[in-house]
KOLVEXKE-463671 format. One record per residue (C-alpha): x, y, z; residue in one letter. Coordinates in steps of 0.001 Angstrom, whole numbers, plus 500000, padded with zeros to 6 digits. Each point is the difference from the previous one (the first is absolute). Layout:
BEGIN
      px      py      pz  r
       X       Y       Z  a
...
***
This chain:
BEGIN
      px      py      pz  r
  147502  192061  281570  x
  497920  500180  497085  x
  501521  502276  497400  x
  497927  502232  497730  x
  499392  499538  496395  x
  498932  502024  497146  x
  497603  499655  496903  x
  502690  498749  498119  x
  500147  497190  502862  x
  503864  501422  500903  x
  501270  500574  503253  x
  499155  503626  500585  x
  503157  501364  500793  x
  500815  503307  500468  x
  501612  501915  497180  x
  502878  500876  501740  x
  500934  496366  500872  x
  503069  499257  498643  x
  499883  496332  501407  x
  500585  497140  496683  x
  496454  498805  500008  x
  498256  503384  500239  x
  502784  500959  496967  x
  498644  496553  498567  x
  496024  500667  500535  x
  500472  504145  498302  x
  501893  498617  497177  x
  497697  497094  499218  x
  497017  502367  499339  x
  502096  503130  498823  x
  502575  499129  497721  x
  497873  500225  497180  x
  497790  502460  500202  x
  496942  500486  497179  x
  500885  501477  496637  x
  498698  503390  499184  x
  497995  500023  496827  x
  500970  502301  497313  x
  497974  503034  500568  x
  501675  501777  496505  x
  498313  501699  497518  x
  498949  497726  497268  x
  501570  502082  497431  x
  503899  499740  501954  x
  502057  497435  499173  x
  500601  497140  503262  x
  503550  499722  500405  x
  501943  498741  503015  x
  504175  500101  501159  x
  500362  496493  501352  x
  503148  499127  502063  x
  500762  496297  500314  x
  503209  498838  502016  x
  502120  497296  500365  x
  499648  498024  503399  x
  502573  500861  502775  x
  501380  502871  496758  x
  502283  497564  498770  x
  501630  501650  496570  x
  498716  497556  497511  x
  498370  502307  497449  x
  502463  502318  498331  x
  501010  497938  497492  x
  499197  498917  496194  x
  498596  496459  500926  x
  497108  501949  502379  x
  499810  502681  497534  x
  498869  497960  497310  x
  497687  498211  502207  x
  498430  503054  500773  x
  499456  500844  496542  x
  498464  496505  499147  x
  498206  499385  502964  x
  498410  504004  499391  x
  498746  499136  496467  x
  498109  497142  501549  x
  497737  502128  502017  x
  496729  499717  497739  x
  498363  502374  502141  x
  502482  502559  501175  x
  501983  502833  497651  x
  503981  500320  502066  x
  500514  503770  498736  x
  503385  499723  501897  x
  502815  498617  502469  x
  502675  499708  501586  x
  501745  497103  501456  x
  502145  500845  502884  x
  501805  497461  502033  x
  498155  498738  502135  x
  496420  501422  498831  x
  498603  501526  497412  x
  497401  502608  498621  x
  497264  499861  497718  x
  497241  502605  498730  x
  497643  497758  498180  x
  496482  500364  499218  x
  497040  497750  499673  x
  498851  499561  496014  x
  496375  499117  500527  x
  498474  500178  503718  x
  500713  502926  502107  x
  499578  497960  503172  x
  502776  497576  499484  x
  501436  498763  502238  x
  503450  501074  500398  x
  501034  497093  502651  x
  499172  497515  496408  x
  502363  502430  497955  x
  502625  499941  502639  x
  499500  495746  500419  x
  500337  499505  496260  x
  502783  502103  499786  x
  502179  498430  502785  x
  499119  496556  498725  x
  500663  500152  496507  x
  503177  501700  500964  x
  500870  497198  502139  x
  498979  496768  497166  x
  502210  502541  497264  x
  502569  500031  502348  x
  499827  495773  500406  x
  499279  499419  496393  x
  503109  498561  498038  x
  502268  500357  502980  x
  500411  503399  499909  x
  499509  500345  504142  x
  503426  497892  499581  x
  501452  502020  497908  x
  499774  502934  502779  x
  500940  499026  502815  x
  498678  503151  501895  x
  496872  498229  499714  x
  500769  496981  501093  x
  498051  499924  503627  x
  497371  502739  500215  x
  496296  500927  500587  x
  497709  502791  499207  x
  498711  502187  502642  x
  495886  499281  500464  x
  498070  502959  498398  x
  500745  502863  498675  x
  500177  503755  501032  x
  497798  501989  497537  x
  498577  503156  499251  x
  496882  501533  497977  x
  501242  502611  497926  x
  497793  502779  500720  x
  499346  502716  497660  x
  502046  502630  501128  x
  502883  497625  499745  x
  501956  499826  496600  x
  501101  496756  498504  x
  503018  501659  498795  x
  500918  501219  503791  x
  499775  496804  501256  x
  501725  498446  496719  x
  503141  502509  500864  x
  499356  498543  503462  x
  500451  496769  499142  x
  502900  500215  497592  x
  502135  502390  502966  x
  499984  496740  502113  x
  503051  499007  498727  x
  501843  503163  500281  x
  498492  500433  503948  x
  501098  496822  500216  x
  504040  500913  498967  x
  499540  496876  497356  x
  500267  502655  496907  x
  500914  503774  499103  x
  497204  500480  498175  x
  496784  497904  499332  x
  500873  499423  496417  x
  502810  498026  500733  x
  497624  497507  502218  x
  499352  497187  497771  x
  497128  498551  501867  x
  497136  502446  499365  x
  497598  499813  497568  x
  497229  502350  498718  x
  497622  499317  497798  x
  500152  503203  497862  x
  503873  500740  501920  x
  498269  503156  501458  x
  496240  499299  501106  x
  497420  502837  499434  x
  496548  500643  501384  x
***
């Protein structure tokens, strides 16, 4: 029996065909799908909420060491602005915004970012000096999000800096001491 195949030269299976190698064959060809441009006004600012976790959520972030790899690893970005974040546990959020072309892309922002966390992290034995980080991956990609205009940066900054209290971590978000914010309360 000769099965069928489609343009993509996959087994044409049936959507509904739960079977490993039809889950396979949909999730070669769909688990990235194509990036929407930025269809913005010129005039409004670009600025996405990015949420990058931890592989398998291990709790390796929440602490100083991470923190302040964070914070280095954001003022390398030469072409991205981090307005704020927080670091969670075992993820952590990030409006940032790109400084010169509109249509960065925010899969380089969120590659940088995890990588320069990761060699700040290694650098002078500082991974050893944590031993929550001692075995431990990123998640591939990123979940983000275009800000659209009638979003506020400062809703999604309060957002962001509730996580901890949702979370039971903290009674209130000032006493979270993994968040920054560029200005401490982002504006439009």
């Amino acid at each position: 029996m000769r099965l069928p195949y489609n343009r993509a030269g996959c087994v044409a299976y049936p959507v509904n065909d739960l079977s490993p190698p039809a889950i396979a064959c949909h999730h070669k060809f769909m688990a990235h799908p194509p990036r929407i441009p930025v269809w913005l006004p010129h005039e409004q600012s670009v600025i996405y909420f990015v949420t990058i976790c931890v592989a398998d959520r291990k709790p390796v972030l929440a602490n100083h060491h991470a923190f302040d790899a964070f914070k280095i690893a954001a003022s390398k970005l030469k072409h991205w602005k981090v307005l704020a974040a927080v670091l969670m546990p075992d993820h952590l959020h990030v409006i940032s915004a790109p400084t010169e072309d509109r249509d960065a892309r925010i899969g380089d922002f969120s590659a940088a970012l995890k990588r320069w966390m990761r060699e700040e992290l290694e650098k002078d034995g500082k991974r050893r000096a944590c031993p929550t980080t001692a075995e431990w991956q990123w998640q591939s990609g990123c979940f983000d999000r275009l800000l659209r205009s009638d979003e506020s940066l400062q809703g999604k900054w309060l957002y962001v800096a509730e996580n901890p209290v949702r979370a039971g971590l903290v009674q209130r978000f000032e006493d979270w001491p993994y968040r920054f914010a560029f200005n401490e309360e982002p504006d439009c």
